[in-house]
N, C-alpha and C positions, 0 to 999 in steps of 0.2 A: 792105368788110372787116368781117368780125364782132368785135364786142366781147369781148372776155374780159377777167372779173373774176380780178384777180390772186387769187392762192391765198392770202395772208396777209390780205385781205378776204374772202374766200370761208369761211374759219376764224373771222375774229374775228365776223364775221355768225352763223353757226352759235351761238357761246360766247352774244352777247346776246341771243342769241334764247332760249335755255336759259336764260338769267339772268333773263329776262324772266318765261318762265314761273315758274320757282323765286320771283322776287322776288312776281309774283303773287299765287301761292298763300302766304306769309307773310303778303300785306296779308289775304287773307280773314282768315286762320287768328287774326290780330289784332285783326280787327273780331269777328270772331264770339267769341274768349274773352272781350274785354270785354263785349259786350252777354250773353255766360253770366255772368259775374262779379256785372254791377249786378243780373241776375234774380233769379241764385241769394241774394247778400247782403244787397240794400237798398240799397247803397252806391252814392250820386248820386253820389261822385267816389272812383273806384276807384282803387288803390294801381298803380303802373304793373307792381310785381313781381308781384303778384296778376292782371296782365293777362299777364305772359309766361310765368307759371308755368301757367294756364290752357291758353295755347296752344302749350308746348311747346318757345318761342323763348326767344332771351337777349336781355338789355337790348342789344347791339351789334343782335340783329336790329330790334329795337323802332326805336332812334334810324335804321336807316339807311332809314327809311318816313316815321317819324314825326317832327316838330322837337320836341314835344313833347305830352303827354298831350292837351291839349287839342285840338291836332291828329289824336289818334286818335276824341276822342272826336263832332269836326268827320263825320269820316268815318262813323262807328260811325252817326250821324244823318241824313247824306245816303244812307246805304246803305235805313234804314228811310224815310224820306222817298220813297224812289223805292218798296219796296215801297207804300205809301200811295197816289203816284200810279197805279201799277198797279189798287189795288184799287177806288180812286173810278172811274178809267174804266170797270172794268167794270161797276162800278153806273150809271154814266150811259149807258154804252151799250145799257144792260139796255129802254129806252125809248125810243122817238120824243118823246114830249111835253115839252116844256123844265120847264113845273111839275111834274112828276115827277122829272125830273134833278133839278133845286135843293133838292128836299125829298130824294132818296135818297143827294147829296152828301152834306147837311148831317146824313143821320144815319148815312152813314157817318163821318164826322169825328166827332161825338159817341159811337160804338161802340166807338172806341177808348177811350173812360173807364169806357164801360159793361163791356167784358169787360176780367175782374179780371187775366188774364195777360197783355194789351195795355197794360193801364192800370202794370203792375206794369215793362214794358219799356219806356215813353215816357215814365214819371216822372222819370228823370234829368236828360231832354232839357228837362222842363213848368217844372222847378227852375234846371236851369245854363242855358237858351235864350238869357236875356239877358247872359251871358256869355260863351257864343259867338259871339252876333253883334256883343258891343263889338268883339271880338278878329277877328272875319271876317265883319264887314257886308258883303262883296260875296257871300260865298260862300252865306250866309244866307237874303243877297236872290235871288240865283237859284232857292236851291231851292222859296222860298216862289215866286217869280215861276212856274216847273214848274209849281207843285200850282195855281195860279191857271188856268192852262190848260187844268184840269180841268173848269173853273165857269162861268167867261167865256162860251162859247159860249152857255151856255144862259140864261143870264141876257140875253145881249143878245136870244134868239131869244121875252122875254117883253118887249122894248124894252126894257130897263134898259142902264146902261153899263159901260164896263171898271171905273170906279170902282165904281160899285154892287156889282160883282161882286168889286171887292175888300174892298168896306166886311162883304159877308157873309161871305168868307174870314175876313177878321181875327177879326169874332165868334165865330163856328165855333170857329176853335181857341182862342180864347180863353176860351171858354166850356170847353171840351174840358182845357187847358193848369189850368184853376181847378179843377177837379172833380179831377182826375189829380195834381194837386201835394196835395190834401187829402183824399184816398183815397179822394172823393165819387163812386158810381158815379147818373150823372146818371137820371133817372126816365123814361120816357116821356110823362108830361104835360109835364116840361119839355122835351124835346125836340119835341113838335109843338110848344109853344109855340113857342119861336125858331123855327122851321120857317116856322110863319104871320106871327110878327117880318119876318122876311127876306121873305116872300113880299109882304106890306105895304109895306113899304119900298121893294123895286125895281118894285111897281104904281104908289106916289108917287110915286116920281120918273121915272114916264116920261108 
C-alpha cells in the first residue's frame, strides 16, 4: 500500500521549507552588514542597531539567529575563516612539492596583513579572538582545526608531524593576528624570514 503524506504535513513541510530559506537569507544579510559596518567604521565591536540598520532587519530579526552580538560576530569569523580556507587550498594545490606548499601557505596567511582591505576586515577578529574563543572554545577550535588541514598534509609530506604543522599554524597567524591588530603591514624579508623559521623547524624535528 502506498504511503501518503497527510495534507497538514505536506503544508506545514512546504511553510518550513520557506522559512528556511527566508531565515537563511537573514543570517547572510547579518553576517554581511556586520562585516560592512566594522570595514566601513573601524569599529572592533559594532553597535548591534548599526548591524540591523545595515542590513535592513530589526532587532526581533537579529535575536531570533543570534543569542547575542557575540554570537553574530562568532559567525561573521567562521564565514571568513572558511573563505581563508578556500583560499590556502588553492595556493597549495597551486604545487606538487610540499616545500612550496608550506612556504605559499605561510604567505598566504601573512597576505592577509599585507593587503590594507584584508587587514582592515580581520582586525576585529586579530583584537576580540581571545574573546571569542573564552565564550566558544569548541567552536574556535574547529575552525582553527579546518584551516589546520590546509597545512598538515604538507608538512607531514617533508617528515614533520601534525604538531609541527600545528606549531607553524599558530606562528602564522600569530604573527599575521600582531601585524593586523597594529596596522603593521608585514615586509617581505619578514615573511621569507618565518618562511625559512618554519622550514628549519619542521627539518629539525624530523
Amino acid at each position: 500500500m502506498q504511503n501518503v503524506v497527510p495534507v497538514e504535513e505536506r503544508l506545514a513541510d512546504a511553510t518550513l521549507a520557506e522559512r528556511r530559506g527566508q531565515y537563511a537569507a537573514e543570517v547572510r544579510r547579518l553576517i554581511d552588514a556586520a562585516f560592512s559596518v566594522m570595514r566601513a567604521t573601524g569599529d572592533i565591536d559594532p553597535q548591534v542597531r548599526d548591524i540591523v540598520k545595515a542590513a535592513g532587519l530589526s532587532n526581533q530579526a537579529f535575536y531570533r539567529h543570534f543569542a547575542s552580538k557575540d554570537a553574530l560576530l562568532l559567525a561573521v569569523l567562521a564565514d571568513g575563516q572558511r573563505q581563508l580556507v578556500d583560499y590556502l587550498n588553492a595556493r597549495v594545490g597551486s604545487t606538487t612539492d610540499p616545500e612550496a606548499q608550506v612556504r605559499s601557505w605561510i604567505e598566504g596567511v601573512l597576505a592577509q596583513a599585507r593587503n590594507p582591505v584584508a587587514a582592515d576586515a580581520t582586525r576585529p577578529f586579530a583584537i576580540n579572538g581571545a574573546r571569542l574563543a573564552d565564550r566558544y572554545p569548541d567552536d574556535l577550535a574547529a575552525t582553527r582545526a579546518e584551516l589546520l588541514t590546509t597545512l598538515a598534509p604538507s608538512v607531514r609530506a617533508l617528515g614533520g608531524s601534525d604538531q609541527d604543522a600545528s606549531f607553524v599554524c599558530e606562528l602564522a597567524l600569530a604573527r599575521m593576528n600582531d601585524a593586523i591588530a597594529h596596522r603593521r603591514h608585514p615586509q617581505p624579508q619578514e615573511v621569507q624570514r618565518l618562511v625559512a623559521f618554519c622550514l628549519a623547524g619542521v627539518r629539525h624535528g624530523t
